[in-house]
N, C-alpha and C positions, 0 to 999 in steps of 0.2 A: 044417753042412748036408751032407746026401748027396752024393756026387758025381755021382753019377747027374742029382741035380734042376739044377748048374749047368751039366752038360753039355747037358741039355732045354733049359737056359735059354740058352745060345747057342746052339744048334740057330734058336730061335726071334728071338733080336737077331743072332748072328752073332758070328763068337769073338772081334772088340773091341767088342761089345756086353755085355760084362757084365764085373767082377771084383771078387773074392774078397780080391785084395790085403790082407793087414793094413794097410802101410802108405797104400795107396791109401783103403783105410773108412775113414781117420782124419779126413779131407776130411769123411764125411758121419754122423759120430756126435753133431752135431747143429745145429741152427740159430743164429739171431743171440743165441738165450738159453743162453748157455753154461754156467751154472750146473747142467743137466743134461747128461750123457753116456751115449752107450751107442752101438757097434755097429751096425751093420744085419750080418747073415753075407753078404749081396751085394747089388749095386748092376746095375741092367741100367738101358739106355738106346734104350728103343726110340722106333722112327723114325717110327711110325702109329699109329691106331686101335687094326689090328687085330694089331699086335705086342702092344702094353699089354693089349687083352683076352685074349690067347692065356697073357702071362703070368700074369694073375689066374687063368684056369682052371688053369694047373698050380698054382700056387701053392691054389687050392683041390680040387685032387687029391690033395697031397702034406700039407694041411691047415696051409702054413707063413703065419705072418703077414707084411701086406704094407701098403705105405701107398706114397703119394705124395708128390715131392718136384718144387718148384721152383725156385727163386733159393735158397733159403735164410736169408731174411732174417728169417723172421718171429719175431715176440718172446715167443710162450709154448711153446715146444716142441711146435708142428704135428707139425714133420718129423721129432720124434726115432723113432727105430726104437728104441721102448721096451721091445719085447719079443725085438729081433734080426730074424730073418727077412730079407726082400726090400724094400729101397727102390725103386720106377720114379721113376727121374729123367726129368724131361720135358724139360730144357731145349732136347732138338734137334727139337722141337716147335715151334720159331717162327719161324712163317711167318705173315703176314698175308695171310689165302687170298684174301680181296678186298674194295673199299670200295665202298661205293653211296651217292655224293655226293649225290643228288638228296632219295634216303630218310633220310640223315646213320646210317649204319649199318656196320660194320665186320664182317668176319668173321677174326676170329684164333684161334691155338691157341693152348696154357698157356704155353707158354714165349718167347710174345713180351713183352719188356719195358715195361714199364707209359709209360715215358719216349717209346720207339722209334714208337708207336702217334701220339702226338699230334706226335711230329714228322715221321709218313710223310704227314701227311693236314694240314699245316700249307698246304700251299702251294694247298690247296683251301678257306682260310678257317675248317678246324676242328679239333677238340680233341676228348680223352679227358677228361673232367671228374675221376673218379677222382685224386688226384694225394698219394698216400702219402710221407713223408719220405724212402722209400728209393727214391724212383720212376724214379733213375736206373739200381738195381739188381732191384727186386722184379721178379715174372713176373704177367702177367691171370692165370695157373691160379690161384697162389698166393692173389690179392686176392680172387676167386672165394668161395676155400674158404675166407677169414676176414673177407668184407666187409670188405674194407678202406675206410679213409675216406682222411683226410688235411687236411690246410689246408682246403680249398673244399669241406669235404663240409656246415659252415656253411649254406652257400647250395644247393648243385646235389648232397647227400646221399650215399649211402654204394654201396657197386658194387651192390649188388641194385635201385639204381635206373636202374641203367645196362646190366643185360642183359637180356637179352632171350630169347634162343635156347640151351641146347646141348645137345651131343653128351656124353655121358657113358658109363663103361665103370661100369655097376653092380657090385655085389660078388661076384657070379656070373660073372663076364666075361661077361654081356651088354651090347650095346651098343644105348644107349638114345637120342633125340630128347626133349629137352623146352621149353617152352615155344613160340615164335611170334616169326617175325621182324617183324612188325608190333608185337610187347608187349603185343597181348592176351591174358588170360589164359583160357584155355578149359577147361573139369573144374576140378581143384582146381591151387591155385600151384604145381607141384613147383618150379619154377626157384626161386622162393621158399622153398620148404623146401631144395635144394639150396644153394644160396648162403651161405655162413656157417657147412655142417654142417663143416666142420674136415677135410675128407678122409674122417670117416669114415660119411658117403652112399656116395659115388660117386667114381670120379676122372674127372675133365672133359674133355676130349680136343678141341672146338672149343667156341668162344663168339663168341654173334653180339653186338655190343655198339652202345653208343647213342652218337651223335657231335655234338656243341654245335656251334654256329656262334661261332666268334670275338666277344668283345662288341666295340661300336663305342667303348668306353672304357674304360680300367683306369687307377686310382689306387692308390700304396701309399703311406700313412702310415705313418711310426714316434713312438711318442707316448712318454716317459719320466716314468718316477714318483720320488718322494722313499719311498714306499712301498708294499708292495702294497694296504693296502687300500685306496689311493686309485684304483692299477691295475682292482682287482675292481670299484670300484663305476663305474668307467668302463664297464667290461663290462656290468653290467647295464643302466645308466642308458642305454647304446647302445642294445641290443635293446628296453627299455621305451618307447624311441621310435617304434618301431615301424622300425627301421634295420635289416636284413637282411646285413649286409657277407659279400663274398665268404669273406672268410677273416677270422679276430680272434684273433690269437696272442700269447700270454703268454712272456717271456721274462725269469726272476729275472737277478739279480746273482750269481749261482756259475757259472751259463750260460754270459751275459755274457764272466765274465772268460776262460772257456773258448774261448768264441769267437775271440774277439779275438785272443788268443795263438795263433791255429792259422791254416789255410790259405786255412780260413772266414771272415776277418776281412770284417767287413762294416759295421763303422763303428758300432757298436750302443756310446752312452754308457757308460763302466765309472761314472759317476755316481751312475746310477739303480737304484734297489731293483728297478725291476722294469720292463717297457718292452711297449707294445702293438703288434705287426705287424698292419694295420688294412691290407683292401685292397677297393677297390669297384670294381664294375663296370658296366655296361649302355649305355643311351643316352650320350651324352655331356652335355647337361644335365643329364640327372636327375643324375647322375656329381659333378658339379661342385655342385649342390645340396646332394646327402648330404655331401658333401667337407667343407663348410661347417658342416654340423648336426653332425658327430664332431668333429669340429675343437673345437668351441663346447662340445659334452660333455667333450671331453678338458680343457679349460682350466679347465671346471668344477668337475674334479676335480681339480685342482692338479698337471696337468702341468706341468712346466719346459721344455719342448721338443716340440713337434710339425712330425714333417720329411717333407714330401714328394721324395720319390721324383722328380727332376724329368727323368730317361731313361730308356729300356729298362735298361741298363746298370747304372746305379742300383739301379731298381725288381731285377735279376736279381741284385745283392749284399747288400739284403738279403735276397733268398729264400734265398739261398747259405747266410748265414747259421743259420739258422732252420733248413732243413734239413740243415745240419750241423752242428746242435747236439751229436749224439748222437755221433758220430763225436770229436769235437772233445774230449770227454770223456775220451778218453786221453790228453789232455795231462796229467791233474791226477790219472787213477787208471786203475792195469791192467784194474780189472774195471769192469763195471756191470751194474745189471739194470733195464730199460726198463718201469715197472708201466706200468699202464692201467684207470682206473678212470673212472665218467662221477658228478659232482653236479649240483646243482639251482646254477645259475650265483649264486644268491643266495645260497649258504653257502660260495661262495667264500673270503674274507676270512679265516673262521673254521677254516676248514679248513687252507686253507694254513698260520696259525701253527699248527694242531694238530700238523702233518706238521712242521713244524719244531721243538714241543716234543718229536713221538716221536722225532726224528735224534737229538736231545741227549739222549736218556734211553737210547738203543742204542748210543750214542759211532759213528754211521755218519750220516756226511755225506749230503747230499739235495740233488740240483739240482732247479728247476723250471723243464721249458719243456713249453706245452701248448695242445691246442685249446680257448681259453676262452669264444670265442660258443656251446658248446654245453656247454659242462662238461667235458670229456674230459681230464683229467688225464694226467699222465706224470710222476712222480715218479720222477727219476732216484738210484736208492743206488747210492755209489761203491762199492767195497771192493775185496780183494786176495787171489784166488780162492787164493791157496797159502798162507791163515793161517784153518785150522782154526774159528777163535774169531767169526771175523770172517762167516766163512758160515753159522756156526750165528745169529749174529745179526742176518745178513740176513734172512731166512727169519719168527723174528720180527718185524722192524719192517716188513716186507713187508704179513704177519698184519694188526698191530696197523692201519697203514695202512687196509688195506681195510674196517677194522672201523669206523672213524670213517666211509669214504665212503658203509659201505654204512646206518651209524648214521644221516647225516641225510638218507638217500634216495634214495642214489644205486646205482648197479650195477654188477656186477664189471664188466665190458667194454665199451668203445666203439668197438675195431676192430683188435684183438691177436687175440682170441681166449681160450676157456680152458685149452685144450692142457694142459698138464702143468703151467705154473705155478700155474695160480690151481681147480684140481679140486678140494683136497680145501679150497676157499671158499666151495663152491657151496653148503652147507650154512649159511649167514649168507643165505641168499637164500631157499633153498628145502626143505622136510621133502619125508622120504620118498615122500608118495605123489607131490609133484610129480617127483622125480627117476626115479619109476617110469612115470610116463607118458611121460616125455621116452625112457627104454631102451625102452619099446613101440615108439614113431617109429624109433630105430633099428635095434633088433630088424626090425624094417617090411626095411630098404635094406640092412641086414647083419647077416642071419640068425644065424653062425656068428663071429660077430666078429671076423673074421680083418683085416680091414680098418683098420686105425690104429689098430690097442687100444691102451688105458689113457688115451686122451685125454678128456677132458671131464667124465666122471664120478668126485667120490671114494673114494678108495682104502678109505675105512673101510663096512664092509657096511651102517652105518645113519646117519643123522644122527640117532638117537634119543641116540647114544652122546654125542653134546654138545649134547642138547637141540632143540625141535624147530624147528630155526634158527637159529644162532650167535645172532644180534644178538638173537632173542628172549628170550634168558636174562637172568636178574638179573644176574649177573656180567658179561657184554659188556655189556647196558645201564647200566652203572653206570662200567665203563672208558670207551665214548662220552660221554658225560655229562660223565665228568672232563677228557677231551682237549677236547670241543667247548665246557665252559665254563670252562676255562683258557683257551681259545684265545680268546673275549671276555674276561676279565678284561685278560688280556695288550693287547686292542686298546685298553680303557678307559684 
């Protein structure tokens, strides 16, 4: 990069508002998916608005690419700087500019902590519902820009149902207003259409967000299986009851043993094949009623233990657990890659031994722990980024993976995003002219694409070139086929 343009660029953050550092970029060549790297040529760190919008107009002066960056946690390469260019880090961006208890409404910038937000506004009875695994680490900009979900998005849904308002630096560095701090929606949804576009919309600069009132009861059960498809069909047989639980998490036995062994130990049986984190909330009777009706489904399906939670303390190691499932996972392998994929919760069962016949046919280990009230998958593959063989065969059984969930109906993403991991999958979903209408929309918010390239669209110029839709073809429908009806046979 010119020097000239880093000079401009502290001019405008100020001279420890930016650096160039080789060793310093090594910090931001990429996010929590490490299996990609590259670069940004520089990092600035501005303090407002109209610092961040000042740098996109140089940075579209000088025609350099640029993207946004916050916590760094997220798992398809959002934040990678895949082309070089200009990273804006937001993190000195959070501030919680103000709460309006009465309306249950929040106004924050990107870089307040997802966790920070529902413990500043605790002692007025309420919560950020949003509650991602990394919620201790992630940033509101971050969940923003990839709808994040989490645990509780079962019940009370995914961030685009919890903002409401923002302030955004478009890709022009103008700086825009969207949506309504009331939630209604007036012209067309932009916050809607912004919400989830991955950074490359807009980057987001304040957000007005929606705030729950505390329930007057919370129960967490832990329920253990001899198997998972006894696990799955607890899962369904819950929801068929017409049972709504806060959260319904899925926790294998490779998990498990992970857990236990780390810092996260949180008491989770090494017994059982597979184990339900079950939590409800609301009234306090209705509470104690549903308590009873999962209870009575879990037994149904031949759980050997189901354990209440019987203190706060408790009830917070097993969340401990669960949420540091993923973390935990270095006990057993240096590397990992966190998929996300969403099914139809009734082909659970099936699916799971599928993902367990691909592990054993790639020789690459697979943990599972996942949002399973809604289907939302996390198929953890171990492996060990410094052997060649092993990351070319990630990459397959990654493929192959998506190809069963997208096989019996399901979708690449639930609340990752498709960033750089999962782009050139988008083609098992979608033919060219959808993917052509989807470049118009952004074509629409970033004209010149300077704005987080290479994210979300694949890299190959057609999906003609492998037919029109991965899974459409004879050959994908025939590999699904074989996974999803070995994976019954194996059940039989």
């Amino acid at each position: 990069m010119k020097p000239e343009v880093i000079d401009k660029l502290r001019d405008i953050v100020g001279a420890d508002g930016a650096t160039d550092d080789a060793a310093e970029l090594l910090v931001y060549e990429c996010d929590a998916l490490t299996l990609f790297k590259n670069s940004p040529d520089v990092v600035v760190f501005p303090a407002d608005t109209e610092q961040v919008a000042a740098v996109v107009r140089l940075a579209n002066e000088y025609g350099i690419p640029f993207l946004p960056r916050g916590a760094g946690t997220g798992l398809s390469g959002g934040a990678l700087a895949l082309e070089g260019g200009i990273i804006i880090e937001l993190q000195q961006l959070n501030r919680i500019l103000s709460v309006d208890a009465e309306n249950r409404t929040a106004v924050v910038q990107p870089g307040v902590v997802n966790l920070h937000l529902s413990q500043a506004v605790a002692h007025l009875g309420l919560y950020y519902a949003p509650d991602p695994s990394s919620q201790v680490a992630c940033s509101i900009g971050g969940n923003v820009a990839e709808n994040a979900g989490g645990p509780h998005c079962l019940k009370y849904g995914m961030t685009t149902n919890h903002v409401l308002e923002v302030e955004a630096v478009a890709a022009d560095g103008t700086v825009v207003r969207l949506g309504s701090k009331t939630g209604e929606r007036i012209g067309y949804d932009m916050v809607g259409a912004l919400v989830g576009s991955e950074g490359t919309f807009a980057i987001v600069t304040e957000i007005t967000v929606r705030l729950l009132k505390k329930p007057q009861s919370v129960k967490t059960l832990l329920a253990a299986f001899r198997s998972v498809e006894d696990s799955s069909r607890a899962v369904s047989d819950v929801i068929a009851a017409g049972i709504v639980p806060a959260a319904l998490e899925f926790v294998d036995r490779r998990t498990t043993e992970a857990v236990e062994a780390s810092v996260y130990a949180a008491g989770y049986p090494l017994d059982a094949a597979a184990s339900l984190l079950i939590e409800i909330d609301g009234f306090e009777v209705a509470v104690e009623d549903t308590q009873a009706s999962i209870v009575d489904v879990c037994r149904r399906n031949n759980a050997f233990e189901v354990r209440l939670a019987r203190s706060e303390a408790e009830r917070a190691r097993l969340w401990m657990g669960r949420k540091g499932a993923f973390g935990a996972m270095g006990r057993i392998s240096p590397d990992m890659i966190t998929m996300d994929a969403v099914i139809p919760r009734t082909r659970l069962p099936e699916v799971l031994t599928a993902i367990e016949r691909l592990s054993e046919q790639h020789a690459m280990p697979v943990a599972n722990v996942f949002h399973a009230g809604d289907g939302n998958l996390h198929p953890l593959i171990l492996y060990d980024g410094r052997d060649a063989d092993q990351v070319e065969r990630i990459h397959a059984l990654g493929e192959a993976i998506m190809e069963v969930c997208v096989g019996v109906g399901g979708a690449l993403s639930g609340e990752h995003g498709i960033g750089v991991e999962k782009k050139d999958f988008m083609c098992m979903i979608f033919n060219d002219d959808d993917l052509a209408a989807m470049r118009r929309a952004k074509g629409v918010f970033n004209p010149d694409g300077l704005l987080n390239p290479g994210k979300v669209f694949p890299s190959r110029p057609s999906c003609s070139e492998v037919g029109p839709g991965v899974t459409r073809t004879a050959e994908a429908a025939r590999r699904i086929d074989e996974y999803v009806r070995g994976a019954g046979e194996a059940r039989a």
